[in-house]
C-alpha positions as protocol buffer text, in pm:
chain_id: "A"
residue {
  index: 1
  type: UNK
  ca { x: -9240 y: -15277 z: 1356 }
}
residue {
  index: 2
  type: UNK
  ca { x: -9415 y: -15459 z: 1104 }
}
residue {
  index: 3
  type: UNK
  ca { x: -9637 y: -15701 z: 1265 }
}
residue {
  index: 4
  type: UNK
  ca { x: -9678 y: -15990 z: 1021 }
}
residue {
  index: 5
  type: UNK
  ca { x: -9368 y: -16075 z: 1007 }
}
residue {
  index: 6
  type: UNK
  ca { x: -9228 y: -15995 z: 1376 }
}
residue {
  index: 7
  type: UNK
  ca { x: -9200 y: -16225 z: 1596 }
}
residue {
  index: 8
  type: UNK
  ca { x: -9141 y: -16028 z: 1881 }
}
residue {
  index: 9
  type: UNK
  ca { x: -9457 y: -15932 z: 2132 }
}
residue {
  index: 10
  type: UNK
  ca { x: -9577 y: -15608 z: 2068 }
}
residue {
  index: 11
  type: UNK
  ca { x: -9519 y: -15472 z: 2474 }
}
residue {
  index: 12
  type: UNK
  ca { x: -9146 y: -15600 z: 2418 }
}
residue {
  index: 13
  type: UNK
  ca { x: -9052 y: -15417 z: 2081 }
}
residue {
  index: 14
  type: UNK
  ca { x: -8812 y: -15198 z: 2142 }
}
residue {
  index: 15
  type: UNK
  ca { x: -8981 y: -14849 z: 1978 }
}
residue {
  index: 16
  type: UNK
  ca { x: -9294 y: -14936 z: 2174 }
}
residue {
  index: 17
  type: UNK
  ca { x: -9079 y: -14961 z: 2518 }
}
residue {
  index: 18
  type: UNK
  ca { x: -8975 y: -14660 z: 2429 }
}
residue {
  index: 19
  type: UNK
  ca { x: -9294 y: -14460 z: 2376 }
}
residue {
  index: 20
  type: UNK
  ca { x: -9441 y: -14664 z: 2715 }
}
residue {
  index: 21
  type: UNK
  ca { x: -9123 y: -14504 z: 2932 }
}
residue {
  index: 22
  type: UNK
  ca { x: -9177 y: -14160 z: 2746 }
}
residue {
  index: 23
  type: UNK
  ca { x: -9519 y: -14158 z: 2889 }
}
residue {
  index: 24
  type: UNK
  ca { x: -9442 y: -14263 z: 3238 }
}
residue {
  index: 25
  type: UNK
  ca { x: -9444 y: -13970 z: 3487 }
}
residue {
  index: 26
  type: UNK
  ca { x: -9127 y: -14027 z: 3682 }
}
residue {
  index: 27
  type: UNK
  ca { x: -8913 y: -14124 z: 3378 }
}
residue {
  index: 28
  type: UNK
  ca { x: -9017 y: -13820 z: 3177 }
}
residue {
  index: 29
  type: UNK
  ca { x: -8869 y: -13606 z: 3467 }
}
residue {
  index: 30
  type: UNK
  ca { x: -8465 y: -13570 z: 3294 }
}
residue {
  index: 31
  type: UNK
  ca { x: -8618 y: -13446 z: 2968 }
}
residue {
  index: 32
  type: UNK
  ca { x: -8562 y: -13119 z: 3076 }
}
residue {
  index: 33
  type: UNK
  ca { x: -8242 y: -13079 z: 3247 }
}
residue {
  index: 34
  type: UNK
  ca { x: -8367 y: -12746 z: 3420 }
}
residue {
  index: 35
  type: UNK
  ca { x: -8719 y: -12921 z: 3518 }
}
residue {
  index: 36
  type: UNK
  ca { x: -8566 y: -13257 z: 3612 }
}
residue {
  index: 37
  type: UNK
  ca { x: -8294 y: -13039 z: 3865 }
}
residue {
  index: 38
  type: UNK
  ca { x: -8487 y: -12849 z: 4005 }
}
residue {
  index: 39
  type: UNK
  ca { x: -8722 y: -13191 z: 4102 }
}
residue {
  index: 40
  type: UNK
  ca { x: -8404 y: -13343 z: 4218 }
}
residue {
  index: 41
  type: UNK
  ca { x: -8327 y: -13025 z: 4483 }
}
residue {
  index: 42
  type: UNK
  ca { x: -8637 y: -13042 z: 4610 }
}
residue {
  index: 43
  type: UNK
  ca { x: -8661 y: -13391 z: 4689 }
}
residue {
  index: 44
  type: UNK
  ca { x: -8310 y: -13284 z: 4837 }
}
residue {
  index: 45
  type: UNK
  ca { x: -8409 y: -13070 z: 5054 }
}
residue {
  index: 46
  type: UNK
  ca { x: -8694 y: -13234 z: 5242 }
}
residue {
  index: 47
  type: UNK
  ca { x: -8442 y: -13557 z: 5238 }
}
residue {
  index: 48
  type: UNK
  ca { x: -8222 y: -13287 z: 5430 }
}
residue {
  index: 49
  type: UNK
  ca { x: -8466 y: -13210 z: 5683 }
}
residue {
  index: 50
  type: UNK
  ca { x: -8589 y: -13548 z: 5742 }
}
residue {
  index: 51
  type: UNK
  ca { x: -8182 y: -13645 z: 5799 }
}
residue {
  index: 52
  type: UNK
  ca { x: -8114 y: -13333 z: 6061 }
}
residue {
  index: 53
  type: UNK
  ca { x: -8446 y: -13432 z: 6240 }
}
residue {
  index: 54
  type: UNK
  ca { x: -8284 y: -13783 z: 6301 }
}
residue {
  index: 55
  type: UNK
  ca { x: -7970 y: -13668 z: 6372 }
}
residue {
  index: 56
  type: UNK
  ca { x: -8067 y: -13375 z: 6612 }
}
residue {
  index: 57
  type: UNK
  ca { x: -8191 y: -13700 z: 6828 }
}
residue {
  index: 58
  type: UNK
  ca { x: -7778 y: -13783 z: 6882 }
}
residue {
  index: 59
  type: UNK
  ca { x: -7601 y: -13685 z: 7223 }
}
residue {
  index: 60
  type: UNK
  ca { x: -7338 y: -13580 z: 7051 }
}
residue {
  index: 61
  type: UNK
  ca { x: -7531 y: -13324 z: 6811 }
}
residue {
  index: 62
  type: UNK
  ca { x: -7508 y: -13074 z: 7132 }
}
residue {
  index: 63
  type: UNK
  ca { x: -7132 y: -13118 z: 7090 }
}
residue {
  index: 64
  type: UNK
  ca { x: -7058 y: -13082 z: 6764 }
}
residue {
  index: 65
  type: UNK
  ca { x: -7384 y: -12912 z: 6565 }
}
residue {
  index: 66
  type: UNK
  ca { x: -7189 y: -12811 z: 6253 }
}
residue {
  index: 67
  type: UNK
  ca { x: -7057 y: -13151 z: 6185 }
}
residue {
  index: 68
  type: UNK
  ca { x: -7409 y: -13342 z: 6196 }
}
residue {
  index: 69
  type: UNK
  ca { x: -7525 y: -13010 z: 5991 }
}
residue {
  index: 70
  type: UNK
  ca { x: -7301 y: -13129 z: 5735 }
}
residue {
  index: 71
  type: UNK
  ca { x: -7312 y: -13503 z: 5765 }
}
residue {
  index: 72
  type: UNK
  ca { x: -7655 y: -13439 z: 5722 }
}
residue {
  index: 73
  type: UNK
  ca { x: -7634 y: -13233 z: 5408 }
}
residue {
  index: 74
  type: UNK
  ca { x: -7402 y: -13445 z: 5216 }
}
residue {
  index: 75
  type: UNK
  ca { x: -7589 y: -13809 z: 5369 }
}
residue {
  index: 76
  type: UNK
  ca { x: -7895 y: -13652 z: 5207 }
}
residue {
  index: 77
  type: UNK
  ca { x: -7719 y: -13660 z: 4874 }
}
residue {
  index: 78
  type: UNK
  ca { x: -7767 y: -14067 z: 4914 }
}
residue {
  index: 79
  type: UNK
  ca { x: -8126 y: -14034 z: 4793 }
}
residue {
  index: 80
  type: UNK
  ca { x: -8101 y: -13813 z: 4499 }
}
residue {
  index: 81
  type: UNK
  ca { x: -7806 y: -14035 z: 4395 }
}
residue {
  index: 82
  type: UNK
  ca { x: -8001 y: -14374 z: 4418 }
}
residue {
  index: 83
  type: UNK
  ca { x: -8281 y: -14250 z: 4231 }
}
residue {
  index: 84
  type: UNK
  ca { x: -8087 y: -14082 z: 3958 }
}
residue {
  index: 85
  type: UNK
  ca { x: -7939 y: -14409 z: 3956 }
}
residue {
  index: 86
  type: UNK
  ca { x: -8275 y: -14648 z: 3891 }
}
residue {
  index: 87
  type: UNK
  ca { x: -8407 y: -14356 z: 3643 }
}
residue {
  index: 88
  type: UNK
  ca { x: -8065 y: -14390 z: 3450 }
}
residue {
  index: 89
  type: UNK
  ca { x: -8041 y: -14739 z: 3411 }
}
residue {
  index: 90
  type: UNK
  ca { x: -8417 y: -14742 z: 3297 }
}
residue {
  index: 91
  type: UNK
  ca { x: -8317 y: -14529 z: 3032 }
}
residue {
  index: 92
  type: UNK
  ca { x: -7998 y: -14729 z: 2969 }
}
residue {
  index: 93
  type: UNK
  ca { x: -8141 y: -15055 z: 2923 }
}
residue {
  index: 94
  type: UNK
  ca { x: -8385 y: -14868 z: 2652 }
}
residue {
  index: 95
  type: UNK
  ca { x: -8081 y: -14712 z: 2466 }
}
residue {
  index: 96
  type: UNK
  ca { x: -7994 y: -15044 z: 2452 }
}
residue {
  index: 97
  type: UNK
  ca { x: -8258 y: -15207 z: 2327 }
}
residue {
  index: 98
  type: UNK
  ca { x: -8292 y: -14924 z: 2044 }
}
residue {
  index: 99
  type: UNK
  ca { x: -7953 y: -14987 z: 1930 }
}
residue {
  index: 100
  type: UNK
  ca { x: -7883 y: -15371 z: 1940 }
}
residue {
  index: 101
  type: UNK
  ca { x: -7913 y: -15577 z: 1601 }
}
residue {
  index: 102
  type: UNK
  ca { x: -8137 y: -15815 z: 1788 }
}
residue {
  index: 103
  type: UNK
  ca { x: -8423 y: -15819 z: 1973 }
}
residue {
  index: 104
  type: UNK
  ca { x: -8450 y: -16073 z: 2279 }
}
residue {
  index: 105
  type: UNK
  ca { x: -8804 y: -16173 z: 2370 }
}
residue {
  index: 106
  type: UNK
  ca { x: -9047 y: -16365 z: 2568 }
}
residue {
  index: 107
  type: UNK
  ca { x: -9343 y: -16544 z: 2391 }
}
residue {
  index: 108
  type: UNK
  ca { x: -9481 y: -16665 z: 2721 }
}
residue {
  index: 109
  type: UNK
  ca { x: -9215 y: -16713 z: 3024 }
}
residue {
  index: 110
  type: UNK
  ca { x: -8873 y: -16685 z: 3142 }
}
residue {
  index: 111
  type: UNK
  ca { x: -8767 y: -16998 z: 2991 }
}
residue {
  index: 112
  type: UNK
  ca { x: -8847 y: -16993 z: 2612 }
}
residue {
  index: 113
  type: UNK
  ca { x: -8613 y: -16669 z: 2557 }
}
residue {
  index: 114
  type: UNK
  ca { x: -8574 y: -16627 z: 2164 }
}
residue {
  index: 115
  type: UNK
  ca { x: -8365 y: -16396 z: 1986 }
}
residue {
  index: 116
  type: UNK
  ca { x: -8516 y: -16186 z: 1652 }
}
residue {
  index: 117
  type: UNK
  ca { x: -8246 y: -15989 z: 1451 }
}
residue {
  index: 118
  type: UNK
  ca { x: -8403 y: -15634 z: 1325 }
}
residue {
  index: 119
  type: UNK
  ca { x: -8417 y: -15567 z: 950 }
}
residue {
  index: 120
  type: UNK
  ca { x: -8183 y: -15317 z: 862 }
}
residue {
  index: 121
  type: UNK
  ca { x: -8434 y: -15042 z: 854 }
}
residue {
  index: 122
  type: UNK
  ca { x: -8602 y: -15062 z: 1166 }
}
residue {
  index: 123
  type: UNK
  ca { x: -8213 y: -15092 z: 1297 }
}
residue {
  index: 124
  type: UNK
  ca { x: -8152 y: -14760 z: 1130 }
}
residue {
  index: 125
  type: UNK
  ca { x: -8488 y: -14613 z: 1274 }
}
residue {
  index: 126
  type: UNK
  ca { x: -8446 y: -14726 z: 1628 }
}
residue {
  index: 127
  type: UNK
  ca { x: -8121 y: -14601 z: 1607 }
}
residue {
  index: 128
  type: UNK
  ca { x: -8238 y: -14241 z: 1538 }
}
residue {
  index: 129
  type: UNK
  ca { x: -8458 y: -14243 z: 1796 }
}
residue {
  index: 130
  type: UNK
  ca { x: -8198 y: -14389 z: 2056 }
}
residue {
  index: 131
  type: UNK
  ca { x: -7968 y: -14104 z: 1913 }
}
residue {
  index: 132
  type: UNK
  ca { x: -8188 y: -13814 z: 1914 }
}
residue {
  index: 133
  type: UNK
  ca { x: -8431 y: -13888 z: 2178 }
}
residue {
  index: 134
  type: UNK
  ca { x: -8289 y: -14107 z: 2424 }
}
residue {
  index: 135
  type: UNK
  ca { x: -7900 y: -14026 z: 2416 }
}
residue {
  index: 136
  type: UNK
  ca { x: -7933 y: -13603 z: 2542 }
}
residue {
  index: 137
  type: UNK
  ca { x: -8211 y: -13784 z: 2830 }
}
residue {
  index: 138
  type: UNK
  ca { x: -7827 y: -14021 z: 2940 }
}
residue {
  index: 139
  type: UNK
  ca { x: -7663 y: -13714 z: 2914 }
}
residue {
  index: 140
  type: UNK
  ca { x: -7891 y: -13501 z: 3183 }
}
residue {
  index: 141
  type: UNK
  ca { x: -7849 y: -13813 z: 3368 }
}
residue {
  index: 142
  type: UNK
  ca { x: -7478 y: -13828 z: 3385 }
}
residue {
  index: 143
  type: UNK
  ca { x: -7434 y: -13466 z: 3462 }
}
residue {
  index: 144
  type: UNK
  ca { x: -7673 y: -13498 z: 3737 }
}
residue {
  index: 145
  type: UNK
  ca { x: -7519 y: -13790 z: 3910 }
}
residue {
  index: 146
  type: UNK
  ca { x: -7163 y: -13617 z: 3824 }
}
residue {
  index: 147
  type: UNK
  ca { x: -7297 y: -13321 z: 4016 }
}
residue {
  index: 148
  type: UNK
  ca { x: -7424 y: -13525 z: 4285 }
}
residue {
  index: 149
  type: UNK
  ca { x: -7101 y: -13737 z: 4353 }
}
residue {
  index: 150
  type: UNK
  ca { x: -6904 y: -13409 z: 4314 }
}
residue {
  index: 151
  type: UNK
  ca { x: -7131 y: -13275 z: 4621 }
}
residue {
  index: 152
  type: UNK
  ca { x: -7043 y: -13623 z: 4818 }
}
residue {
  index: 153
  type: UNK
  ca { x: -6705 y: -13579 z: 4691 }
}
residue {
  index: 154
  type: UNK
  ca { x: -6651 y: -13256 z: 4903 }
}
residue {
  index: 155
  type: UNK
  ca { x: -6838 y: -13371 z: 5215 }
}
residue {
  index: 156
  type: UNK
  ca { x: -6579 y: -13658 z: 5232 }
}
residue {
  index: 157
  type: UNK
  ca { x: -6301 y: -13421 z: 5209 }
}
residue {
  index: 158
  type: UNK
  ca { x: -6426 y: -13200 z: 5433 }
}
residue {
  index: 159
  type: UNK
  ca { x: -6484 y: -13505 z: 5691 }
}
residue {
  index: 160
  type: UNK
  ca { x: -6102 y: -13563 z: 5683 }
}
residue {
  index: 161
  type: UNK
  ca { x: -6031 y: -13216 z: 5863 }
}
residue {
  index: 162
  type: UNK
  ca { x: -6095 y: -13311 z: 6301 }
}
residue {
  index: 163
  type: UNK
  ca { x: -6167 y: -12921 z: 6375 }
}
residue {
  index: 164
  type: UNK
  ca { x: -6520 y: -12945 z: 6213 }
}
């Protein structure tokens, strides 16, 4: 953005959120799809662990092993999910941002909100980069947490059946 005539503080421009949330380490993760998985079953899988240690502490683990197996396997999804979830709509709210007409800022506080509409080519720009860079980082996103409530999906299912 053109700073003599932009009202907007430079840490609230859009294009500049955009480049600070690019750098960050833990929103740079769903990039890569591959990278950002493979993250994502890791964290899994010590979530997993940590859930079957608290559940082997139940009496009735002794009973019924391959039931809190599996309740731990699918609970562990919970994690995953909620921080696919935070890392999505931290993305989302920058998509936005990129591709609104205006610009709603802060000069100082919460209470002297002001609204700047975008000349038409910085729209166009910050649309580009909410198209090419931000919108395939949503889509890794959504098929992750599609995956992941697929996964939850089945362990609910599979909950319905009593000879577990």
């Amino acid at each position: 953005m053109n700073q003599s005539n932009c009202p907007v503080p430079k840490d609230q421009q859009p294009t500049n959120e955009f480049i600070e949330l690019s750098k960050s380490k833990i929103f740079s993760w769903p990039k890569s799809l591959k990278s950002f998985s493979l993250i994502l079953f890791k964290f899994w899988i010590v979530t997993f662990i940590i859930f079957i240690f608290i559940s082997s502490g139940s009496v009735y683990f002794k009973t019924s092993t391959l039931r809190y197996i599996l309740l731990s396997f699918f609970g562990s999804l919970s994690l995953p999910f909620l921080f696919s979830i935070r890392l999505y709509l931290g993305w989302n709210h920058i998509f936005k941002r990129l591709t609104s007409e205006k610009v709603e800022y802060e000069e100082s506080g919460w209470y002297d909100g002001q609204i700047w509409i975008k000349p038409v080519n910085l729209k166009e720009k910050e649309s580009l980069i909410a198209l090419i860079e931000v919108k395939p980082i949503l889509k890794n996103l959504i098929q992750i947490l599609s995956l992941i409530l697929t996964f939850a999906l089945l362990g609910v299912l599979l909950f319905q059946y009593k000879n577990i």
